[in-house]
KOLMAR-726694 format. One record per residue: x, y, z of N, C-alpha, C, O, CB in turn. Coordinates in pm, whole numbers, padded with zeros to 5 digits. Glycine has a CB too. Layout:
BEGIN
<<X Y Z> <X Y Z> <X Y Z> <X Y Z> <X Y Z>>,
...
END
This chain:
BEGIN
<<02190 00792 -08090> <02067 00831 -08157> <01955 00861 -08058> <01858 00923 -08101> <02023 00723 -08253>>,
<<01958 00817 -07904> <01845 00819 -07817> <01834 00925 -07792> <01729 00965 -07741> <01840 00752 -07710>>,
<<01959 01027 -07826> <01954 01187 -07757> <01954 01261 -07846> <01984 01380 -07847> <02066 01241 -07667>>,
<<01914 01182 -07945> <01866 01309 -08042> <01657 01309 -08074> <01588 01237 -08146> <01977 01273 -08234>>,
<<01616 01443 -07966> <01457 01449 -07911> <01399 01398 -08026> <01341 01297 -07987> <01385 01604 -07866>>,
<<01374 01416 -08203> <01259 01380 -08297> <01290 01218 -08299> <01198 01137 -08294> <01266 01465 -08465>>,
<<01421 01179 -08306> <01404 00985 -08316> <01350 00933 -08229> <01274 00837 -08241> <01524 00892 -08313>>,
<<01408 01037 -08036> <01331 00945 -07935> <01160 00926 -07955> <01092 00823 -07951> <01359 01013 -07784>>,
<<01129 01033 -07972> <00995 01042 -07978> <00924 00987 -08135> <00803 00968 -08150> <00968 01196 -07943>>,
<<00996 00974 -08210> <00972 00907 -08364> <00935 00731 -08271> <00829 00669 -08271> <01173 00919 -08512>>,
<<01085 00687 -08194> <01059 00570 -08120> <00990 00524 -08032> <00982 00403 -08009> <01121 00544 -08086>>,
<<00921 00628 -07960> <00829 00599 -07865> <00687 00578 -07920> <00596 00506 -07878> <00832 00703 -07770>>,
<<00695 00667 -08034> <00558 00665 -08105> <00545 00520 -08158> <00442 00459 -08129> <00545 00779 -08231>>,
<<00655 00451 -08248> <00621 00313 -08331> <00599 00204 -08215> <00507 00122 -08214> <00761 00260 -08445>>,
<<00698 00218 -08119> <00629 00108 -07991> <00524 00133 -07938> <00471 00034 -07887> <00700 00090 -07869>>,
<<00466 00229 -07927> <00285 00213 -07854> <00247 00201 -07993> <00144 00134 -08007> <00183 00373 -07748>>,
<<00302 00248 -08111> <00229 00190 -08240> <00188 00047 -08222> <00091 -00007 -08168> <00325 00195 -08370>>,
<<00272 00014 -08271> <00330 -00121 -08260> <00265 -00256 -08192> <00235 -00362 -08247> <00442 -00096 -08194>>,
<<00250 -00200 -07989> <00162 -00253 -07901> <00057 -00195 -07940> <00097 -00164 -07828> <00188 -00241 -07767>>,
<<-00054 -00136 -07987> <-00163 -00139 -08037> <-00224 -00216 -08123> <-00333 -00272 -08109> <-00171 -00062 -08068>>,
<<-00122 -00219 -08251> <-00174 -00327 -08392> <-00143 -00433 -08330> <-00215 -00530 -08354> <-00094 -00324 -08556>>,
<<-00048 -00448 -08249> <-00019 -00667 -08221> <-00177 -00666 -08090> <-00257 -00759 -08095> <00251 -00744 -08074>>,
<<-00193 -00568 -08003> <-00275 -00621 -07920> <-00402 -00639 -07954> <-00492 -00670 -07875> <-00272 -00564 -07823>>,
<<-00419 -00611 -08119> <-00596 -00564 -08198> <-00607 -00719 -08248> <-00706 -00769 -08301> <-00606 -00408 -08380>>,
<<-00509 -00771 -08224> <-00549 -00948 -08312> <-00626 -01019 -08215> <-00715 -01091 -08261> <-00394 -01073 -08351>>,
<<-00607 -01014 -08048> <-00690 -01055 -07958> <-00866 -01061 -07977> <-00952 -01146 -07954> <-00651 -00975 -07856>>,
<<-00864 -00901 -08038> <-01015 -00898 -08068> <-01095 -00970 -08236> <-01206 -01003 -08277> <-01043 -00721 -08059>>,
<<-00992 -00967 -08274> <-01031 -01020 -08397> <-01081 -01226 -08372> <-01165 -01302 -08420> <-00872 -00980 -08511>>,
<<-00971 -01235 -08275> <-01008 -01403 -08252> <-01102 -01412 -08193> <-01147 -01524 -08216> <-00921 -01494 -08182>>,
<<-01203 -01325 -08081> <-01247 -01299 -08013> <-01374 -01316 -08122> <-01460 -01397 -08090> <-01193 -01198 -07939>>,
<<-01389 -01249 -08238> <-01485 -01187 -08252> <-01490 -01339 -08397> <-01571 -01327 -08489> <-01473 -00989 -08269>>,
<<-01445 -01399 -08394> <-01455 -01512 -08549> <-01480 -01634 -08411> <-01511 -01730 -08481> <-01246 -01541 -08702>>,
<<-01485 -01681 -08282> <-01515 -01734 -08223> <-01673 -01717 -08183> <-01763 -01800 -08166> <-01428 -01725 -08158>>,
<<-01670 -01607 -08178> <-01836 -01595 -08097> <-01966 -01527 -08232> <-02081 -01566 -08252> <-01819 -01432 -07921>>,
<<-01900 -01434 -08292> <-01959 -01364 -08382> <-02040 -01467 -08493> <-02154 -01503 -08518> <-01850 -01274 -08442>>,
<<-01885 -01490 -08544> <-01865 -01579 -08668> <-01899 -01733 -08655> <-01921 -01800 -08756> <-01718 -01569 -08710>>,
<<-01902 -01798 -08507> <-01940 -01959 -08491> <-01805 -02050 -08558> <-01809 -02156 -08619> <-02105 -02000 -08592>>,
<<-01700 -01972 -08525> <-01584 -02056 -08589> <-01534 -02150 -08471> <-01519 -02101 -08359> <-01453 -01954 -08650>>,
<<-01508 -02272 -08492> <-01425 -02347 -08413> <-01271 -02279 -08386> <-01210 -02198 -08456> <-01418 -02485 -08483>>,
<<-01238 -02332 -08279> <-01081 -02263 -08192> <-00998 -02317 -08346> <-00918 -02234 -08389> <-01002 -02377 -07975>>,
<<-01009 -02426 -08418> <-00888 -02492 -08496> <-00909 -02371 -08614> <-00823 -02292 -08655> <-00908 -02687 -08555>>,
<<-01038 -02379 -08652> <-01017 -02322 -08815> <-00956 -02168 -08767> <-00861 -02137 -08839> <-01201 -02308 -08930>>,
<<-00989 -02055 -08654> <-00919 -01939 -08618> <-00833 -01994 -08630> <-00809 -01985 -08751> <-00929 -01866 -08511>>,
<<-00734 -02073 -08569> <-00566 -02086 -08546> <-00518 -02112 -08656> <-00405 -02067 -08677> <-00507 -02194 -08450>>,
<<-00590 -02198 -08774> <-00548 -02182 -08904> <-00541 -02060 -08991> <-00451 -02031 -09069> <-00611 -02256 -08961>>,
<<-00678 -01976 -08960> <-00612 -01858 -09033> <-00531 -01811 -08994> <-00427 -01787 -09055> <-00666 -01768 -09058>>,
<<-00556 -01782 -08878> <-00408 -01627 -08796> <-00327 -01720 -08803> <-00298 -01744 -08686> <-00405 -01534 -08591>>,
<<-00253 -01810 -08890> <-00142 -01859 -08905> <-00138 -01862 -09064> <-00020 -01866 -09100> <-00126 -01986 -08827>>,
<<-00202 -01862 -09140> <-00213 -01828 -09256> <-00180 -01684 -09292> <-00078 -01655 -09354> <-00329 -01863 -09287>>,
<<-00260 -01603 -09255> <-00239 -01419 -09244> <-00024 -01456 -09250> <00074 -01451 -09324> <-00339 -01308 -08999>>,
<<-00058 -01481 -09147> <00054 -01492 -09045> <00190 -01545 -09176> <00267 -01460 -09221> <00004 -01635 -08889>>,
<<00196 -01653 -09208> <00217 -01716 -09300> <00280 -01671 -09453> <00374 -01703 -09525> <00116 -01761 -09297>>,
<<00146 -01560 -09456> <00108 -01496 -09621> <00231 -01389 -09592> <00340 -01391 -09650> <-00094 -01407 -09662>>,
<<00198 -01314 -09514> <00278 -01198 -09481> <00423 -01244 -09442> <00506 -01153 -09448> <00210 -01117 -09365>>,
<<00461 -01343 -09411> <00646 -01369 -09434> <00655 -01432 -09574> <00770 -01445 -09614> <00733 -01501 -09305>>,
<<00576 -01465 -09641> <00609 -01519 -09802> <00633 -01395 -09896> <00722 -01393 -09981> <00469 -01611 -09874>>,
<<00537 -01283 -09871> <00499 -01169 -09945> <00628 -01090 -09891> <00715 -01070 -09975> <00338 -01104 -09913>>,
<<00646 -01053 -09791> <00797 -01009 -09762> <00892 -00972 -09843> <00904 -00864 -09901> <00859 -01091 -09711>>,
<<00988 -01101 -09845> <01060 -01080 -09968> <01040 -00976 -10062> <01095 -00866 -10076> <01048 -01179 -10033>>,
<<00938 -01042 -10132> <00900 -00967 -10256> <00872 -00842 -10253> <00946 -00767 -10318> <00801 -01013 -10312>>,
<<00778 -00793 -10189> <00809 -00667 -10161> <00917 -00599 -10114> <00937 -00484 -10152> <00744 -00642 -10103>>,
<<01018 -00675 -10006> <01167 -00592 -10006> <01185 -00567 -10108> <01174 -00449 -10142> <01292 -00647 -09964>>,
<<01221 -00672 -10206> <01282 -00685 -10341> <01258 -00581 -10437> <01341 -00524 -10508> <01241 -00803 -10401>>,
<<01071 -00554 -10427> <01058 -00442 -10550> <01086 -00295 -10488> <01104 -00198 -10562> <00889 -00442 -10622>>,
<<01090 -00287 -10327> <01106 -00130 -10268> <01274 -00145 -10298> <01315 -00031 -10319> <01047 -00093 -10062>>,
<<01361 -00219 -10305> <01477 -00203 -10290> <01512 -00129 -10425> <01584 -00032 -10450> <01543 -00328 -10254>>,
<<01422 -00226 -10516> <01470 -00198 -10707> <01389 -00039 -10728> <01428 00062 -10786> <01368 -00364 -10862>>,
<<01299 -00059 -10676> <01207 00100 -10697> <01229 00194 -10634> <01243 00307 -10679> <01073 00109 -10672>>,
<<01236 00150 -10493> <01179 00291 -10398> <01111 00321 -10313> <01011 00250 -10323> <01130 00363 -10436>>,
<<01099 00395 -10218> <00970 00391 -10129> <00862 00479 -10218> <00749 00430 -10217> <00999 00465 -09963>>,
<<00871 00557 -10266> <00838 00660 -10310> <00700 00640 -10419> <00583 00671 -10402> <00963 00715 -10363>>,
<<00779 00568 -10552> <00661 00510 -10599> <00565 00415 -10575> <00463 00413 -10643> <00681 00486 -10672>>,
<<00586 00323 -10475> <00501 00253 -10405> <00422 00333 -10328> <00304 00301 -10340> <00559 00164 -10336>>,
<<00440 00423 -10256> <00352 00497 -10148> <00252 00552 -10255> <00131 00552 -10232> <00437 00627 -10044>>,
<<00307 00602 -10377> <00205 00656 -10463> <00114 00613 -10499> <00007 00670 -10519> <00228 00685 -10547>>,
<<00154 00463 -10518> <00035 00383 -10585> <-00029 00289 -10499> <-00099 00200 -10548> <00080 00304 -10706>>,
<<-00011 00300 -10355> <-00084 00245 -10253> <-00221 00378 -10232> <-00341 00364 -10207> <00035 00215 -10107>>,
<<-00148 00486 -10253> <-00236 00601 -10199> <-00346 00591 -10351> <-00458 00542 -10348> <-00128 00784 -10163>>,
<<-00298 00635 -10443> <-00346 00595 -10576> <-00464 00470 -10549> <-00574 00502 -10594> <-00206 00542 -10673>>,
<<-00461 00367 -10500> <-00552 00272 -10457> <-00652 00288 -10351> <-00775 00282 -10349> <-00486 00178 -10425>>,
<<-00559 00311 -10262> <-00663 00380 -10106> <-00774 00486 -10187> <-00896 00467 -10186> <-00532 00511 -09953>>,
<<-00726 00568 -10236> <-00825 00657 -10273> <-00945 00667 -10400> <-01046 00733 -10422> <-00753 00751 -10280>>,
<<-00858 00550 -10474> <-00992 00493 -10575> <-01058 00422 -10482> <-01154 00491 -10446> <-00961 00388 -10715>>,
<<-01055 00288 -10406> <-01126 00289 -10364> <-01201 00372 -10301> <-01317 00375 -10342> <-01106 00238 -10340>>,
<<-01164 00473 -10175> <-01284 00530 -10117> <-01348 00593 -10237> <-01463 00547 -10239> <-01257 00634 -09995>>,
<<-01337 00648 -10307> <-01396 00729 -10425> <-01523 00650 -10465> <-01643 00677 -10457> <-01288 00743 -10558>>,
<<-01441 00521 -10519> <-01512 00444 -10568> <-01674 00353 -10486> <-01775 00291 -10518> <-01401 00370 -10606>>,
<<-01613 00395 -10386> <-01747 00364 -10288> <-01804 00497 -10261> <-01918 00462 -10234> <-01711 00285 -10133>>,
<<-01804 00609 -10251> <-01864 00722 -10269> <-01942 00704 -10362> <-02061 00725 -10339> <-01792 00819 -10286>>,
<<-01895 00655 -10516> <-01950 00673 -10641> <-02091 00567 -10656> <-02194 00583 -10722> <-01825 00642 -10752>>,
<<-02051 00458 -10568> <-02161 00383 -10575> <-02209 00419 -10508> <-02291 00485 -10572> <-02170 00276 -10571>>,
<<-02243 00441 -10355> <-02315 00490 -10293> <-02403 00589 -10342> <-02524 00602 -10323> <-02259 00517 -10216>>,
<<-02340 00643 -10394> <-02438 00827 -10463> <-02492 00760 -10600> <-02611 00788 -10616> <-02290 01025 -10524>>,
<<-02452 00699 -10677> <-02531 00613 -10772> <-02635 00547 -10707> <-02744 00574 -10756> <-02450 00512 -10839>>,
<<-02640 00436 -10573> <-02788 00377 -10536> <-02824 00501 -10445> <-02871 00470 -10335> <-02793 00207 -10445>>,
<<-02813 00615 -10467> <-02899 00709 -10381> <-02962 00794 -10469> <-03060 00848 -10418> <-02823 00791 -10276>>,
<<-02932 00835 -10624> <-02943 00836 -10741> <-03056 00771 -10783> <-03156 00836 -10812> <-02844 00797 -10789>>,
<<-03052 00639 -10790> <-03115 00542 -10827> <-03215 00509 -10770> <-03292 00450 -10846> <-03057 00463 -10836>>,
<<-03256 00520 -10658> <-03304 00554 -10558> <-03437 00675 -10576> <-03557 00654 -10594> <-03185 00591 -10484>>,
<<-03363 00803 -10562> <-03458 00871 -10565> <-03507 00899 -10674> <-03626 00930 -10672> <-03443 00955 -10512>>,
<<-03438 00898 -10803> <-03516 00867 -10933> <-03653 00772 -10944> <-03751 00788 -11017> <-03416 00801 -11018>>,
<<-03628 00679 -10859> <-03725 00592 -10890> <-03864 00635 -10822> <-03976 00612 -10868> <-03677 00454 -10849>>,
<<-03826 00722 -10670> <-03936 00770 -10604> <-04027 00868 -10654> <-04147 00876 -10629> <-03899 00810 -10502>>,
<<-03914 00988 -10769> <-03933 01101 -10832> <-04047 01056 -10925> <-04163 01100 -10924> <-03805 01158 -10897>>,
<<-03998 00966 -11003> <-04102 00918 -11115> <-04240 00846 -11085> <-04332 00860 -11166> <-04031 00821 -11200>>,
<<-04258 00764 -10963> <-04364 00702 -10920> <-04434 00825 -10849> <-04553 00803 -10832> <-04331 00574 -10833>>,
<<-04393 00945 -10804> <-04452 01069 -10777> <-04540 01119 -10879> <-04658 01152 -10863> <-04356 01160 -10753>>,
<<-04461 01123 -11006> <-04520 01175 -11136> <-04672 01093 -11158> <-04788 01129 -11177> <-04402 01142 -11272>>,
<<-04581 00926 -11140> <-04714 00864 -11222> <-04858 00850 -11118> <-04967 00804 -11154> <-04667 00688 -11283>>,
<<-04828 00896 -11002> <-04929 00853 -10929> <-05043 00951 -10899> <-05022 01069 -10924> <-04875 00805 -10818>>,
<<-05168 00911 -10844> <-05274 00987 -10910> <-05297 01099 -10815> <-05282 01092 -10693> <-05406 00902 -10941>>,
<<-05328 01182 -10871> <-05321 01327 -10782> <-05200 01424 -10791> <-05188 01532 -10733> <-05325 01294 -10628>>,
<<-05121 01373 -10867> <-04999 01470 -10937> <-05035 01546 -11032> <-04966 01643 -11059> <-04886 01401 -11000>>,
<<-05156 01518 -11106> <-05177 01632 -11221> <-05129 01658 -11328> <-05182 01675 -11437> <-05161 01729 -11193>>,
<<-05000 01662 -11289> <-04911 01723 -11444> <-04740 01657 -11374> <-04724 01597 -11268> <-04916 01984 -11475>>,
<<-04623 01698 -11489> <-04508 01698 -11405> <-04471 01870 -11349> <-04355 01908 -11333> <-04378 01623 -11502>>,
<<-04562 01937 -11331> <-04537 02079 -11261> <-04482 02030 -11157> <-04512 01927 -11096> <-04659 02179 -11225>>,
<<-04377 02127 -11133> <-04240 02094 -11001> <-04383 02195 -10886> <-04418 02153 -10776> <-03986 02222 -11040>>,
<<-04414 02264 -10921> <-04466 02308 -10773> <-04600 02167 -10748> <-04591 02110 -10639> <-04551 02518 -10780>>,
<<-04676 02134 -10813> <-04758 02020 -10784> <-04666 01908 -10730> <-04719 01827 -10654> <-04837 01975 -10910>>,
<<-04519 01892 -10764> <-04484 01763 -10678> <-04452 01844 -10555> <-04534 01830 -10465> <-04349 01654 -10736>>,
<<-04375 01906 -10536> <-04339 02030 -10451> <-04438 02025 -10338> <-04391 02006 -10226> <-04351 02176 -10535>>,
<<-04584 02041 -10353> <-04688 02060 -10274> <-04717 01914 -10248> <-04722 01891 -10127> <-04800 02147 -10335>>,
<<-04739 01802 -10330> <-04779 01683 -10332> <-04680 01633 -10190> <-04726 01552 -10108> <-04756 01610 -10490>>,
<<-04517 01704 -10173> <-04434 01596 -10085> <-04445 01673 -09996> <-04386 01640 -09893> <-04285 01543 -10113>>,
<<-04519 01795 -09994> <-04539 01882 -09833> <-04598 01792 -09762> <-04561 01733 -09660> <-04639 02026 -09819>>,
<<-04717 01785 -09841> <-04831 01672 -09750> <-04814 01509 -09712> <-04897 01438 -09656> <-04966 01662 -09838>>,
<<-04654 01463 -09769> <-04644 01354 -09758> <-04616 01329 -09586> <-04535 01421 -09575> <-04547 01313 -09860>>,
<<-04623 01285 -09480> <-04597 01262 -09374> <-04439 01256 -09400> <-04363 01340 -09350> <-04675 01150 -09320>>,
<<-04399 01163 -09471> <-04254 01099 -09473> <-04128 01209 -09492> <-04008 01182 -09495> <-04247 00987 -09604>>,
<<-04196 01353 -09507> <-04123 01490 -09508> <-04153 01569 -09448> <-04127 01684 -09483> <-04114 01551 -09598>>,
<<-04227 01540 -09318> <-04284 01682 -09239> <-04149 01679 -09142> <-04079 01583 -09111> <-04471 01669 -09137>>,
<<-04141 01789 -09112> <-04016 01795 -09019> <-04112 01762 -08879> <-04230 01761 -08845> <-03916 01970 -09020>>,
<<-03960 01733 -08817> <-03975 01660 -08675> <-03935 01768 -08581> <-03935 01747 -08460> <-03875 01519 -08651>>,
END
C-alpha cells in the first residue's frame, strides 16, 4: 500500500495531522495553569477525564457508525456545525438589530429631530462626531 502515491501522502498527511492535535494539549495545560489559576491536580484531573470520556464514548459510537454508517453521521454532525454557526450569526445580527433600533428611536425622540423625516435624521447623524469619517 506504501507505493501506491494518494495513500502515501493520505499517510503522511494524518501523522503531521495527528502530531499537531496531540502536541495542542501542551497549550491548553499551559493556559488552565496560568490563565485560569488552576492547581497542577485539578488540570490532571480533567485531561484525564476528557481523556477518560472519550474511551467510554468510543464504543458507542463504533457501535452506531457500524449499524448506520459513516455517511449519515457526517450529515448530522455537519447539520449541527452549521446550525450552530448560523445560529450565532442569527444572534449576533439580532443584538446588532437590537442595537441599532434602539439608537434609531432615541434619534427620533431627541430634541432637534423635528419630525421622523429620514433626511432630518440623515442630516442630524452627519453632524454627529461618532460618524464623521476618519
Amino acid at each position: 500500500m506504501l507505493a501506491y502515491p494518494p495513500f502515501r501522502e493520505l499517510l503522511i498527511f494524518n501523522v503531521l495531522f495527528m502530531a499537531v492535535i496531540g502536541s495542542l494539549g501542551v497549550f491548553t495545560v499551559e493556559y488552565l495553569r496560568e490563565e485560569s489559576r488552576f492547581d497542577v491536580a485539578t488540570v490532571l484531573y480533567l485531561s484525564a477525564f476528557s481523556f477518560i470520556g472519550a474511551l467510554v464514548v468510543l464504543p458507542i459510537v463504533g457501535g452506531v457508525v457500524d449499524k448506520v454508517g459513516s455517511k449519515p453521521l457526517m450529515r448530522v454532525a455537519t447539520g449541527i456545525f452549521h446550525w450552530n454557526r448560523h445560529s450565532i450569526y442569527f444572534l449576533a445580527l439580532l443584538v446588532l438589530n437590537a442595537i441599532a433600533f434602539a439608537y434609531i428611536r432615541r434619534l427620533h425622540e431627541s430634541p432637534g429631530a423635528g419630525s421622523f423625516e429620514p433626511s432630518l435624521i440623515y442630516a442630524r447623524l452627519k453632524r454627529s462626531p461618532r460618524f464623521w469619517h476618519r
